[in-house]
TORLUMZA-639007 format. One record per residue (C-alpha): x, y, z; residue in three letters. Coordinates in steps of 0.001 Angstrom, whole numbers, plus 500000, padded with zeros to 6 digits. Example, Ala and Ser with C-alpha at 12.3 -4.5 7.8 and 13.67 -1.06 7.14 Angstrom:
<site <512300, 495500, 507800>, 'ALA'>
<site <513670, 498940, 507140>, 'SER'>
***
This chain:
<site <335000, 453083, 154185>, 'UNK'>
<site <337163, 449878, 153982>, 'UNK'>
<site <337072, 447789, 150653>, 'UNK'>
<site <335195, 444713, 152010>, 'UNK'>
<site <332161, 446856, 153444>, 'UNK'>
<site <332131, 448253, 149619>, 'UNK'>
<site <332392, 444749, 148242>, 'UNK'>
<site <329827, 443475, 150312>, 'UNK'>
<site <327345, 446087, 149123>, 'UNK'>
<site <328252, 446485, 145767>, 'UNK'>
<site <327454, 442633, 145569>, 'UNK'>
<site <324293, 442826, 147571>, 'UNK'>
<site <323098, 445239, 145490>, 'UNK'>
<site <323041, 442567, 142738>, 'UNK'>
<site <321445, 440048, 145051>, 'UNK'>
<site <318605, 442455, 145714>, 'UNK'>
<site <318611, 443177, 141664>, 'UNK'>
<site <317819, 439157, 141984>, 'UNK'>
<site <315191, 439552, 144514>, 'UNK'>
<site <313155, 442024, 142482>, 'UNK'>
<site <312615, 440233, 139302>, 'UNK'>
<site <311284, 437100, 141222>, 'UNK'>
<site <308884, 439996, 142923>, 'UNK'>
<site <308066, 440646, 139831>, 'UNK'>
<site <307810, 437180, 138887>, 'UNK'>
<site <305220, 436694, 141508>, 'UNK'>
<site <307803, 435147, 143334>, 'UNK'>
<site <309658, 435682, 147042>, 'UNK'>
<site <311782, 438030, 146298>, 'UNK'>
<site <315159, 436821, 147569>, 'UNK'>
<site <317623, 436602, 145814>, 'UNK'>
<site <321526, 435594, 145783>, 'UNK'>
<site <325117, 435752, 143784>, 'UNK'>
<site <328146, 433969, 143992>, 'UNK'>
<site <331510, 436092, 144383>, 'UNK'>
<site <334928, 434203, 143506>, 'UNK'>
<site <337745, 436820, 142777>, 'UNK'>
<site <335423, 439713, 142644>, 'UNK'>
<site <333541, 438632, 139769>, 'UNK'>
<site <329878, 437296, 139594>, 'UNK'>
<site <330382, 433403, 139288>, 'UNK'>
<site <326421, 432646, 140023>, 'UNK'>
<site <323039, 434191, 140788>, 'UNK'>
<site <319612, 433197, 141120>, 'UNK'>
<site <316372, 434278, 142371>, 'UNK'>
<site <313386, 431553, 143976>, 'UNK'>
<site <311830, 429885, 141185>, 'UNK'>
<site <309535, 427977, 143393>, 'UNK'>
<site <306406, 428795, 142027>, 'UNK'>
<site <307405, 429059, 138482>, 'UNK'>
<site <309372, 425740, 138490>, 'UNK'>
<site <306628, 424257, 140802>, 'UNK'>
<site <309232, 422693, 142834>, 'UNK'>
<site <310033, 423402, 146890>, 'UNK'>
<site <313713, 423105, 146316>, 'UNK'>
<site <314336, 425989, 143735>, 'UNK'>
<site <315580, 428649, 146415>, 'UNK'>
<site <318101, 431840, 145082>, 'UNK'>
<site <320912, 430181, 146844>, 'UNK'>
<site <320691, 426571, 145432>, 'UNK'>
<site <320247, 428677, 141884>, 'UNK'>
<site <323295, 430832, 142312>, 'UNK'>
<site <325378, 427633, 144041>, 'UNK'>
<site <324355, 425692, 140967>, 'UNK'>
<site <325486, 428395, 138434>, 'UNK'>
<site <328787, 428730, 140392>, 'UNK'>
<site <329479, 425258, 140929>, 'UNK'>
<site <329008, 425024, 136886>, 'UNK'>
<site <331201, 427883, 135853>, 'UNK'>
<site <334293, 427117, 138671>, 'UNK'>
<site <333803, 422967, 137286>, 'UNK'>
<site <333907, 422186, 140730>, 'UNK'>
<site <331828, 421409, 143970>, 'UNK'>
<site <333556, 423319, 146193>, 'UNK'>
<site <333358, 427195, 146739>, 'UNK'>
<site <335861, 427677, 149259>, 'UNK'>
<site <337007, 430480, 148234>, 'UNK'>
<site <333618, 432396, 147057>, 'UNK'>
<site <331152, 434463, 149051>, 'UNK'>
<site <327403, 433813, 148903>, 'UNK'>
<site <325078, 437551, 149083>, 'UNK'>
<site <321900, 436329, 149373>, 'UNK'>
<site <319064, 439215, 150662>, 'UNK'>
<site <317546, 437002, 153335>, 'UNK'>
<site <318599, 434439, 155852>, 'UNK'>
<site <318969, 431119, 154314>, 'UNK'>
<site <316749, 428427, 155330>, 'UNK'>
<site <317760, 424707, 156871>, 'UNK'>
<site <317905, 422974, 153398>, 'UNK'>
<site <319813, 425966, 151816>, 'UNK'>
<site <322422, 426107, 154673>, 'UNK'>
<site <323094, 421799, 154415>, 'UNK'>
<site <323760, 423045, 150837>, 'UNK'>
<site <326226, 425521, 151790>, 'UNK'>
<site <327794, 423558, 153952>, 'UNK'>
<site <328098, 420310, 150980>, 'UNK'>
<site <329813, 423278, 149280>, 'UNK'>
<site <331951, 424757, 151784>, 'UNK'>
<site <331434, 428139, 151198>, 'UNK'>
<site <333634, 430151, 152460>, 'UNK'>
<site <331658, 432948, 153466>, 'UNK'>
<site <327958, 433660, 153595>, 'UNK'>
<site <326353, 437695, 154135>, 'UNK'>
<site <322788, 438086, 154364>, 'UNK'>
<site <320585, 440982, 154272>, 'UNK'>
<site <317818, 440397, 156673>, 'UNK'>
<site <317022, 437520, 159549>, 'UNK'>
<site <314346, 434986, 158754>, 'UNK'>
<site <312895, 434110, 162194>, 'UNK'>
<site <310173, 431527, 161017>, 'UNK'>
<site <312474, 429049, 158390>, 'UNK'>
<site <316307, 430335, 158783>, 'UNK'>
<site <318713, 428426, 159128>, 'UNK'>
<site <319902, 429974, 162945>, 'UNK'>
<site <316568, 428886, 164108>, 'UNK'>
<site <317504, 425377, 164349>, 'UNK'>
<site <320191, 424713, 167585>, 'UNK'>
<site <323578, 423033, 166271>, 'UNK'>
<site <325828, 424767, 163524>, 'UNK'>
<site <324837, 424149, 159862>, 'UNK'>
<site <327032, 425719, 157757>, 'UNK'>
<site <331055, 424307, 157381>, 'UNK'>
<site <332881, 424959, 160663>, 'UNK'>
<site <335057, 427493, 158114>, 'UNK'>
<site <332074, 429749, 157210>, 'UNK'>
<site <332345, 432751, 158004>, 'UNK'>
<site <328932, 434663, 158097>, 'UNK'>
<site <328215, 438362, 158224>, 'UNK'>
<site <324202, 439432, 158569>, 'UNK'>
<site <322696, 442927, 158328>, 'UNK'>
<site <324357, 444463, 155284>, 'UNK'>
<site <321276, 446520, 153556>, 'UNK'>
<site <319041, 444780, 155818>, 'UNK'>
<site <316697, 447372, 155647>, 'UNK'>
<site <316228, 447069, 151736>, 'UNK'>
<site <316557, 443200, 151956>, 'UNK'>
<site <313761, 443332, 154645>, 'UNK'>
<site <311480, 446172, 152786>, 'UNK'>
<site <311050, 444099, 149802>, 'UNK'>
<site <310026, 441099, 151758>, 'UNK'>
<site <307446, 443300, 153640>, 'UNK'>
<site <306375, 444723, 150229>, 'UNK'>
<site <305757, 441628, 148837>, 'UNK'>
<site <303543, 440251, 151870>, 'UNK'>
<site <301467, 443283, 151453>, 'UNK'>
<site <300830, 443093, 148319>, 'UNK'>
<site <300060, 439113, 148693>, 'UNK'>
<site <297471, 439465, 151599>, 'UNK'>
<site <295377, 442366, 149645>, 'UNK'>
***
């Protein structure tokens, strides 16, 4: 196996560690961390419900955190794992920061960001989808379940 396909799941593993305590939280579980150098720089999980506010998505926690600890705005260099596809707001974010890479777990057909027509994200982002989509996409399933009973 080549070292970025470990990378990418060693770190998406802690983005789906992210997802379940907002499941547990009552929240959508997604959940995201910030790589720069092959350490942890941010993470978050949706806080929507427990903040009460609309804009407190797992990437614009984990951007936040790794925005703080780099002391800068830009994450050119870092690589956002985040366990579903991010929405419109979160990808205007991601572009602001120029991330320089983006991997995702599982598509979000309703609110992701590729449903809307013209590019989002910097023209520099590179973006890889599908890595443990079928854990990414589980928990999302799980959660819906358990919502509607």
């Amino acid at each position: 196996m080549d070292v970025e396909y470990n990378m990418d799941h060693f770190f998406m593993q802690r983005a789906i560690s992210e997802a379940k305590i907002a499941f547990e939280q009552g929240e959508v579980p997604i959940g995201a961390v910030v790589e720069c150098g092959g350490r942890i720089v941010g993470k978050g999980h949706n806080l929507v419900e427990t903040l009460g506010d609309a804009t407190a998505h797992a990437e614009m926690q984990a951007i936040t955190a790794a925005m703080n600890t780099l002391g800068g705005k830009y994450l050119t260099e870092c690589t956002l794992y985040v366990t579903v596809e991010p929405c419109v707001m979160c990808a205007g974010a991601l572009a602001w920061s120029q991330i320089g890479r983006v991997v995702y777990g599982t598509d979000e057909p309703k609110k992701g960001y590729t449903t809307i027509p013209h590019p989002l994200l910097h023209p520099k982002t590179k973006v890889e989808k599908g890595v443990m989509e079928e854990e990414c996409r589980t928990l999302m399933e799980d959660f819906f379940k358990k919502l509607r009973r």
